[in-house]
N, C-alpha and C positions, 0 to 999 in steps of 0.2 A: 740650167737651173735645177733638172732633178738632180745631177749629176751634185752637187756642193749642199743640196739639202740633204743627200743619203750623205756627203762626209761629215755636215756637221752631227748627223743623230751619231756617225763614231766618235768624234769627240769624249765624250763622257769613258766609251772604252780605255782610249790612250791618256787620259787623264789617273786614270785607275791604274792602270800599268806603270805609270811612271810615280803616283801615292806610295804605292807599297815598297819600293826599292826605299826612298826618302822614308819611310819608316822607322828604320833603324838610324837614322840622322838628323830628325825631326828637334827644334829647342821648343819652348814654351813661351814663346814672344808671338801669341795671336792676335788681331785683331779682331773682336766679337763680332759676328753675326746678328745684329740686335738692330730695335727701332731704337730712336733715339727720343720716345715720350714714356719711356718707361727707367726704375732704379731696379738693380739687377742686385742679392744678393746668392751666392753656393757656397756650401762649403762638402767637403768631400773626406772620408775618412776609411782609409786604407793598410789593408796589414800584408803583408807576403814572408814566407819562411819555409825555413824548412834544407834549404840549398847548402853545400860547403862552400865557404868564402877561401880562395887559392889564388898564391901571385907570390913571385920570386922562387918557385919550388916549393912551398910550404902551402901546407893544408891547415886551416884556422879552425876547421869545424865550421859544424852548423853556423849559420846566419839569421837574419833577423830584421827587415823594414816595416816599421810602420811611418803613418806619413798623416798629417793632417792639413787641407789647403783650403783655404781660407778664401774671397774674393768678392767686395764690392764694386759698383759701378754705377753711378748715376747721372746722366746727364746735365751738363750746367748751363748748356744754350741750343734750343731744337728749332731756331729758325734762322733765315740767311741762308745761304749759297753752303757756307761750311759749319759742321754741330761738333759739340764739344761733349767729351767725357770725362771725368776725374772719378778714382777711386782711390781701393787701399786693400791691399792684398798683406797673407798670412801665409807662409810655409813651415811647415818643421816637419825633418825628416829626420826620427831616431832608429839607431842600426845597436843591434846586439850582436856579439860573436860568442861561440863558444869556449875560443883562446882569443887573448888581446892579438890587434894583429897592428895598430899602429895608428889604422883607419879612424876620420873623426868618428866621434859617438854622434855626433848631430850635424846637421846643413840644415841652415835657415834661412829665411829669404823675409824680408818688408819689406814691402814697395809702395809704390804710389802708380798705380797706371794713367797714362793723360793720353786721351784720345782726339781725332778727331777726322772727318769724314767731307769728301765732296760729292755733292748728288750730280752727275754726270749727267743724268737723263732720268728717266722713269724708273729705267732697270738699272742700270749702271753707275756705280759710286767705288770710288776709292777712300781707302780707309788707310789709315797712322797710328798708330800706337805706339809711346816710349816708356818703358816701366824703370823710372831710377828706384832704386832702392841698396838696401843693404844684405849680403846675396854672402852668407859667412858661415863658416862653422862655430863663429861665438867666443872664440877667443883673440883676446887683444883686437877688438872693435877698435880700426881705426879710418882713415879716407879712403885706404887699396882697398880696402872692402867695396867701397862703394863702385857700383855697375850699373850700364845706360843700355839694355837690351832693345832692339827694335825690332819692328815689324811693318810689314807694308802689303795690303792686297789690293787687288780690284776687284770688285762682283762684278755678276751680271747675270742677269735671270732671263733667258732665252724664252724659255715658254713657263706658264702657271708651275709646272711642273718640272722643271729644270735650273738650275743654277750651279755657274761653274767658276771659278776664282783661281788668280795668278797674283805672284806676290814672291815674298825674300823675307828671311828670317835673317837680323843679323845681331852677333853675339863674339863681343874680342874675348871674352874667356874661355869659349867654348872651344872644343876639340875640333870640332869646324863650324868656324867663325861666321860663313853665312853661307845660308843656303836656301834653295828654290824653296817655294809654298806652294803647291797647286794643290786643287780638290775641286768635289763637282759632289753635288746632291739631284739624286735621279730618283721619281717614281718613275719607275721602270713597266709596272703591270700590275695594276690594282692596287693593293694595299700594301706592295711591296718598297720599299726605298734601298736607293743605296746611298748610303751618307762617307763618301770618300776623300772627308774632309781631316787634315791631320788637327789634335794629334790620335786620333780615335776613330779611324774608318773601319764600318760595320754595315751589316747588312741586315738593315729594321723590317720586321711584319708587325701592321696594326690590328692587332686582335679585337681594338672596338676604340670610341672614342677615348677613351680615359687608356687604356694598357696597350703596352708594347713591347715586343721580345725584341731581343736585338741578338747579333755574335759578329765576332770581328776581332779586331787588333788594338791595340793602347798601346802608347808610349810616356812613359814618365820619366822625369829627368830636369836636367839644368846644369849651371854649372856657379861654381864658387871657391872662392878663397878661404884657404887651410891657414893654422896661426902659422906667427914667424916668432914668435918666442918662446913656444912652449910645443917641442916637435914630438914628443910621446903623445901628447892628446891630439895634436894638430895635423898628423901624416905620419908616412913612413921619414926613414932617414932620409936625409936629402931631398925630403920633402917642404923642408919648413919655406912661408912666404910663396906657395905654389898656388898656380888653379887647377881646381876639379872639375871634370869632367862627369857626371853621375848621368847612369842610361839603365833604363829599363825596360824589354821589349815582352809582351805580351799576345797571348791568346786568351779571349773573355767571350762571357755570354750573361745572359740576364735579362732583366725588364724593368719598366718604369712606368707609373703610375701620374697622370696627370688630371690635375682638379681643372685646370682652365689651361686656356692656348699654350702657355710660357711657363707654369708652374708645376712641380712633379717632383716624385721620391724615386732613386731610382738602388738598384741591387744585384752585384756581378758576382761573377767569381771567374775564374780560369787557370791558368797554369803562366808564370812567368817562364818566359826562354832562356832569361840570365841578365845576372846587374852586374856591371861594369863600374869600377872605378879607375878615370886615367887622369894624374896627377901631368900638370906641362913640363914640373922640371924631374930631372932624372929618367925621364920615360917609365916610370914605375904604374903598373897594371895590375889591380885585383880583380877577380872575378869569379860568382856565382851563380852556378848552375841552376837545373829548373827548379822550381817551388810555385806550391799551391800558393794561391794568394784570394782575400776576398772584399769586398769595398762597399761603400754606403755612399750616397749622394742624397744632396737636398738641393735643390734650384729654385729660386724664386723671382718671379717680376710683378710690379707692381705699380 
């Protein structure tokens, strides 16, 4: 017995070991973390620059992301065996270059997130999430646009102070169409957490009730369909009628400021390691080196 009680306190290590590699592979098909008697709205406002945008030989010049994300969710049935979420989600992500390089000017995403969750036990619930939406760079809006990302975890909350989750990301536009979901939230030692949960594992100290520093990793990204009629705005050559692949892998730090349990402004900054654009046809790859980047968060539940 002590022998599987000292493997499971590892647990949380090899969860964290196998987080960080998935980092760089991570979509954005979650399933929240949340009660289900409360309406959840965030929205997030993020800029990054500064990097040379390169791909095929050619150097484009400086680059340019900012991003604004948008995201409702509120519960539409919290009793029975299985609850129910419905939202409606907002993406736009506009790119500046220094020289035209062929790349959309924008990736936009509306969706509609619908969720829904089984209480397994006390601790233990499996969670669903399907986000249809329309996932485009905005020209010639038609049905290829439209995309059915999904998601799938289990919790499970082992002790007051521990909870670890398994699950699958899956995404047919994406570069890699599905892949693992683990993560685990540890206080480890006082006031310390480790939240090794994708797509933003980081390492929290509570500096009091209300403030919190954090540093760690983010990932942003998705993926989406380029026009097929108009391939100067829509991709590179041989681009046109394609899907994008958009990644962007991160080092951050900062704090967040919280009024009650579930609500807080929060404020980063760090260094991006590089954005990645991989189109599925032609095999055509752009990519941008590091750049400062800095971000604003608002989270609320109510």
């Amino acid at each position: 017995m002590g022998d599987a009680r000292y493997l499971f306190r590892l647990l949380p290590l090899a969860l964290v070991g196998a987080v960080l590699p998935l980092q760089s592979l991570a979509q954005e098909v979650l399933v929240p973390n949340r009660r289900h008697d409360t309406s959840v709205f965030s929205v997030r406002v993020d800029d990054v620059r500064g990097a040379n945008l390169t791909g095929g030989g050619v150097n484009y010049g400086k680059s340019r992301t900012m991003t604004v994300d948008l995201d409702v969710l509120t519960p539409v049935n919290n009793r029975g065996p299985i609850l129910w979420d419905v939202g409606f989600g907002w993406k736009r992500m506009e790119f500046a270059y220094h020289v035209e390089s062929g790349n959309p000017g924008a990736l936009q995403a509306v969706k509609v997130p619908i969720g829904a969750s089984w209480e397994l036990g006390e601790v233990t619930t499996l969670g669903v999430q399907i986000q249809p939406g329309v996932y485009s760079d905005s020209y010639d809006i038609s049905l290829g646009d439209v995309n059915v990302p999904v998601g799938i975890r289990l919790f499970h909350g082992h002790e007051s102070d521990l909870m670890w989750m398994v699950g699958l990301q899956a995404n047919a536009w994406h570069e890699f169409p599905v892949i693992p979901d683990i993560g685990v939230r540890w206080r480890f030692w006082y006031d310390f957490v480790l939240d090794a949960r994708l797509p933003n594992p980081r390492l929290e100290y509570e500096l009091s009730d209300r403030w919190t520093t954090f540093a760690g990793f983010e990932w942003l990204g998705g993926a989406y369909r380029v026009g097929r009629n108009n391939v100067a705005s829509g991709g590179l050559p041989g681009t046109d009628d394609s899907t994008l692949t958009y990644r962007d892998q991160r080092i951050n730090a900062g704090f967040r400021f919280a009024w009650d349990d579930e609500s807080y402004v929060s404020l980063s900054a760090g260094y991006s390691l590089g954005r990645r654009f991989r189109y599925s046809r032609g095999g055509q790859l752009l990519k941008a080196g590091g750049a400062l980047f800095v971000q604003l968060g608002l989270h609320l539940e109510w």
